[in-house]
PAZA-680765 format. One line per 3 residues: number of its first residue (from 1); for each residue y, z, x of C-alpha. Coordinates in Angstrom, 2 decimals. Layout:
// PAZA-680765
NUM = Y Z X | ... $
//
This chain:
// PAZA-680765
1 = 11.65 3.70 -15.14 | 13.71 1.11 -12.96 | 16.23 1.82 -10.95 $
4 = 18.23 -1.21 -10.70 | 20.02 -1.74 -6.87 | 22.73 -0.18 -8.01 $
7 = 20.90 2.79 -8.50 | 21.37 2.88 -12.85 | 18.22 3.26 -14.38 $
10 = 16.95 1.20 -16.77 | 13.22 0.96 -18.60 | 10.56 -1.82 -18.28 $
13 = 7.97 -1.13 -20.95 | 4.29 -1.53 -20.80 | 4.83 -1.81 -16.37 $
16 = 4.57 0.26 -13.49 | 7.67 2.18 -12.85 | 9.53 0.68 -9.95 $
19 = 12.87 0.64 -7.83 | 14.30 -2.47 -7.16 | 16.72 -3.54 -4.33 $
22 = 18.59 -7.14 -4.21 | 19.51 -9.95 -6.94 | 16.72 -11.12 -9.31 $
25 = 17.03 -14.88 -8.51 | 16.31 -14.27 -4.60 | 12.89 -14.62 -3.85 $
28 = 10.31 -11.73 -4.95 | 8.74 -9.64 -2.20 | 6.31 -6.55 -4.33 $
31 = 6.05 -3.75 -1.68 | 2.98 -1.48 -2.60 | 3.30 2.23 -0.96 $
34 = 0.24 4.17 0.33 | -1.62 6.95 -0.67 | 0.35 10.24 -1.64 $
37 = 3.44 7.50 -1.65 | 6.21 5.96 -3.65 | 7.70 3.28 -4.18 $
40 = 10.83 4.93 -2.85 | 9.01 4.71 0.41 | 10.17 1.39 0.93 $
43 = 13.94 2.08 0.49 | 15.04 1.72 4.13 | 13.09 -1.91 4.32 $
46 = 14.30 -3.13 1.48 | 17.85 -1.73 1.98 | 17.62 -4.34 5.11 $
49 = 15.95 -7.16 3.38 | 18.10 -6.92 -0.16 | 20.67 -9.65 0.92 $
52 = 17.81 -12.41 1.31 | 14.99 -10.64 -1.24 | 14.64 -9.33 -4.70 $
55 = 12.17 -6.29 -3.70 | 10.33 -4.54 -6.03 | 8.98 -1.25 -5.22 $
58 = 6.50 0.06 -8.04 | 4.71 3.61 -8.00 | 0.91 3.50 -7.84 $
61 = -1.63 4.46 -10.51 | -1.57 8.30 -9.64 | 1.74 8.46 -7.80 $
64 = 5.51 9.01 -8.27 | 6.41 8.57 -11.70 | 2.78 6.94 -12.53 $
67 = 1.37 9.32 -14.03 | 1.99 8.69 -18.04 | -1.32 7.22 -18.53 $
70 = -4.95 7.69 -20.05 | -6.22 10.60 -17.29 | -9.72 10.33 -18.70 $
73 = -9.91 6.00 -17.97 | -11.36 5.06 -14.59 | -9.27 3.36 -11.81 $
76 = -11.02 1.11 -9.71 | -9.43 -1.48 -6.91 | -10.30 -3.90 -9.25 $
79 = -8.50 -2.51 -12.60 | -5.33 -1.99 -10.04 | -5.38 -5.75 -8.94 $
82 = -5.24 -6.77 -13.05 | -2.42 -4.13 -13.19 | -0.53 -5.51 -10.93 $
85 = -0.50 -9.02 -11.41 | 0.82 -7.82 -14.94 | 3.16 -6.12 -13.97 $
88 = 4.46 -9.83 -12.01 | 3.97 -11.43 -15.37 | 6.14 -8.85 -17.04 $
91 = 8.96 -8.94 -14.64 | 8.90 -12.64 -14.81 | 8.19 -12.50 -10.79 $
94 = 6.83 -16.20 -9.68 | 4.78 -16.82 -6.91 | 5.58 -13.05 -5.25 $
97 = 5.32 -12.29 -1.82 | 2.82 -9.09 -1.49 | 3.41 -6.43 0.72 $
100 = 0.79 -3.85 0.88 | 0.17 -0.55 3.38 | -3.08 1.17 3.38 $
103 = -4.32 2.01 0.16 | -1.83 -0.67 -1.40 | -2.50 -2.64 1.13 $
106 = -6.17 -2.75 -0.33 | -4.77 -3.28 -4.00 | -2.71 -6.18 -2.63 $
109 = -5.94 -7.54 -0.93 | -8.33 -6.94 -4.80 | -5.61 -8.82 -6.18 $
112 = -5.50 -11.70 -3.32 | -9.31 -12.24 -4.52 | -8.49 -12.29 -8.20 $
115 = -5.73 -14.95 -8.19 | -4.78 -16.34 -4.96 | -2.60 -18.85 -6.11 $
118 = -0.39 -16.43 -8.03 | 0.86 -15.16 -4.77 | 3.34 -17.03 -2.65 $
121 = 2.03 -14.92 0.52 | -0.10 -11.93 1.45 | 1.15 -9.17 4.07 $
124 = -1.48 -5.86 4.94 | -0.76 -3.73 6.76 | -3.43 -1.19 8.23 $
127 = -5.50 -2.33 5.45 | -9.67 -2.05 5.39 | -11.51 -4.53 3.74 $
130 = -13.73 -1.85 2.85 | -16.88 -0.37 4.02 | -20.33 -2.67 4.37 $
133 = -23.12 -0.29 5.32 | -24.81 2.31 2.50 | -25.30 5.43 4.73 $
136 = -21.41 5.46 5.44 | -20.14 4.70 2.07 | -22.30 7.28 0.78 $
139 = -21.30 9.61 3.32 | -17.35 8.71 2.69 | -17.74 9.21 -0.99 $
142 = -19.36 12.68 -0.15 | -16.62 13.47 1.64 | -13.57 12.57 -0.19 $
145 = -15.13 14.14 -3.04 | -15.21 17.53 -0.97 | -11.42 16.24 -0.39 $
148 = -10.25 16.04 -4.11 | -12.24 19.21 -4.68 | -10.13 21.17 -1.63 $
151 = -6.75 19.90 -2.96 | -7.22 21.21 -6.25 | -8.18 24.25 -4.83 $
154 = -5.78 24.85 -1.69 | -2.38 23.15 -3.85 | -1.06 19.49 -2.62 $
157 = 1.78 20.89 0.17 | -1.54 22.49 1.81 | -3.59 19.50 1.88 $
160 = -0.84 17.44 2.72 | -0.22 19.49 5.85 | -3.85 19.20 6.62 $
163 = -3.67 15.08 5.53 | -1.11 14.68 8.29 | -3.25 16.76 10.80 $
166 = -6.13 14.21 11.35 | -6.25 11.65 13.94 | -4.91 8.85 12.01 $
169 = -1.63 10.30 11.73 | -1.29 11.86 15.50 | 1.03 8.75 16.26 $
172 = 3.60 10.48 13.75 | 3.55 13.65 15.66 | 6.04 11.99 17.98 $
175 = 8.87 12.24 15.31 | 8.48 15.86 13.69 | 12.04 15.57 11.38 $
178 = 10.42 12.07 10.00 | 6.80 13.99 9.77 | 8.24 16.95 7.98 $
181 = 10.44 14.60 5.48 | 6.74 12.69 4.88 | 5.20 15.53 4.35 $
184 = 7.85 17.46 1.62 | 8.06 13.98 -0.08 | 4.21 13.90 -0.25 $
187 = 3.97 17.48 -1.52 | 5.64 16.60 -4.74 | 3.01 14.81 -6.06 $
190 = 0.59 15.32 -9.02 | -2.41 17.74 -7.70 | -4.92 16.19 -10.64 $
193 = -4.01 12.77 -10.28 | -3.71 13.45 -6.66 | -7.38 14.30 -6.60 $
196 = -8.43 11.59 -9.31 | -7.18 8.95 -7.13 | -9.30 10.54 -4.00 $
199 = -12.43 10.25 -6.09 | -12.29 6.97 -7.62 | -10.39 5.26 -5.55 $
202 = -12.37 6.02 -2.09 | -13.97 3.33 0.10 | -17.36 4.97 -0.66 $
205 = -17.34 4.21 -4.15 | -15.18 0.43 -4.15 | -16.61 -2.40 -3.42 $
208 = -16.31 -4.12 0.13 | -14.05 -6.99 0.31 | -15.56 -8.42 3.92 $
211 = -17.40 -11.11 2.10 | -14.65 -12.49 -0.11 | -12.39 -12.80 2.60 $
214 = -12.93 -16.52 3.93 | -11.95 -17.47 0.10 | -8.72 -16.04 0.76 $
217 = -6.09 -18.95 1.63 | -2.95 -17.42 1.06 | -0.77 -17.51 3.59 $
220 = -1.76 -13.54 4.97 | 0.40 -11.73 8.13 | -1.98 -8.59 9.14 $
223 = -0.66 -5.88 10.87 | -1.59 -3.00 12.43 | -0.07 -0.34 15.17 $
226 = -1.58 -0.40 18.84 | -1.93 2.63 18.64 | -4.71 2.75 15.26 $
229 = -7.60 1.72 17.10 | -9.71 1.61 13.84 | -7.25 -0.74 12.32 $
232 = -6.35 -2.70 14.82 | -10.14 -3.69 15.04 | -9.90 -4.39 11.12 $
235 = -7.10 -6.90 11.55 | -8.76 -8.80 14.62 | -12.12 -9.35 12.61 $
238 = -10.72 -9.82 9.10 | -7.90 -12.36 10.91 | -11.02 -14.33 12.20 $
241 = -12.54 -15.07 9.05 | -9.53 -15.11 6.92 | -8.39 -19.08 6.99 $
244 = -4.82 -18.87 6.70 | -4.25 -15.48 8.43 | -1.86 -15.07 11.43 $
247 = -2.42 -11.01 13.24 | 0.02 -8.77 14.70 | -0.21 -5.78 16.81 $
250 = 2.75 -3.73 16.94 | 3.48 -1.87 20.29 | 4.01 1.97 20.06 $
253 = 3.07 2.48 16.72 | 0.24 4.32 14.53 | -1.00 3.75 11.26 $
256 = 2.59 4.11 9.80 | 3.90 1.11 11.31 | 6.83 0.21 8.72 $
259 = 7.85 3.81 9.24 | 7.64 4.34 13.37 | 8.29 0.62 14.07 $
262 = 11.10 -0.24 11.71 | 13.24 -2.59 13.47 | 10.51 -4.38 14.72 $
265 = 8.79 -4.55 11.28 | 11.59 -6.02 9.57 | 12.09 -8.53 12.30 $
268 = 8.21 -9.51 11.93 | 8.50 -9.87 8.43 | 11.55 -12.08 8.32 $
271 = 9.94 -14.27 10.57 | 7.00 -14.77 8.56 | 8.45 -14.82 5.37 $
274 = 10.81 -17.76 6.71 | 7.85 -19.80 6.98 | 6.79 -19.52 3.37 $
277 = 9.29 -20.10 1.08 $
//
């Protein structure tokens, strides 16, 4: 289903579901949420962008409304990327610009690889190219598979609560109305898919992008919050070997930066936006 930006819906067939926010003629930004997200995520960004941008906000494989599909049929980074450049095609979007955080963040990147030129320009944000060494992918894999196995046994609000607990959400911890409003949002989700989307979709079983990106010449803004050590590293290395990639370290912020650093966001991605249409 669509939600059109004045908020009537109306159905796509045979795409994602998404929301969409400004007039179809601006240009096309695709905003891809991250995991346990929506596409409703991005309502406040797009709310401030809408004048200037046609953004389209679609619900992941697994997420949201996404969830009238084939259970049984195996998702892979790879199946996501062909997904989503037909979804483009079927909205008639030319040359979008990508927006992707975390796990969409690593869609957006699959799809980079798989046609380049069909994106205007490429923003990640707190986005891993993947994992190179055996021992840790194995031992990832291991563990998100304990992961999906202790959501479907514990309930999704549970294992959200726990999600949020870890290290790479602390930063969040410093705004508990915006955490608990995360974490309700979050617990709505689909348990199964949920856990299907843990399995199949975890870093220890895709396949690391480190090597395909120097092939990557879209135009690419990384981001990542000062305070995400382990990302912030990402986006220094991957905007050394990525040729037409600019970085950005956001003061004051976590792995959430669009959320805790929303002003500042926005302004970043006007700025590089400006420079590529």
């Amino acid at each position: 289903m669509v939600e059109q930006a004045g908020g009537k819906p109306a159905i796509h067939p045979q795409v994602w579901p998404i929301a969409t926010w400004g007039r179809a003629e601006l240009q096309p930004i695709v905003f891809l949420h991250g995991f346990m997200g929506a596409g409703s995520d991005w309502r406040e960004i797009c709310e401030l962008l809408a004048e200037d941008y046609y953004c389209v906000c679609p619900d992941l494989p697994g997420h949201g409304a996404n969830t009238a599909r084939d259970f049984d049929a195996q998702l892979s980074l790879s199946e996501l990327a062909i997904e989503l450049h037909g979804l483009c095609a079927g909205l008639g979007l030319k040359a979008p610009i990508v927006v992707g955080y975390s796990l969409g963040g690593r869609v957006a990147l699959h799809a980079a690889l798989l046609h380049p030129n069909r994106m205007r320009a490429l923003v990640l944000e707190s986005t891993s190219p993947g994992l190179e060494a055996v021992l840790e992918r194995e031992a990832r894999s291991a563990a998100d598979d304990a992961r999906a196995a202790a959501l479907l046994a514990d309930g999704v609000p549970a294992f959200t609560r726990a999600w949020y607990s870890g290290p790479l959400f602390q930063s969040l911890h410093r705004y508990p109305l915006l955490l608990a409003k995360l974490q309700a949002a979050r617990a709505t989700n689909n348990a199964r898919w949920l856990s299907k989307v843990i399995r199949e979709l975890s870093p220890g079983k895709a396949a690391s992008a480190w090597a395909g990106l120097a092939s990557v010449k879209t135009r690419t803004l990384l981001v990542a919050g000062a305070l995400d050590v382990q990302y912030m590293a990402y986006v220094q290395r991957m905007a050394l070997v990525m040729p037409s990639a600019i970085s950005l370290i956001v003061p004051n912020a976590g792995h959430n930066v669009h959320l805790e650093e929303q002003v500042g966001f926005v302004q970043a991605l006007r700025q590089f936006m400006a420079g590529c249409v």
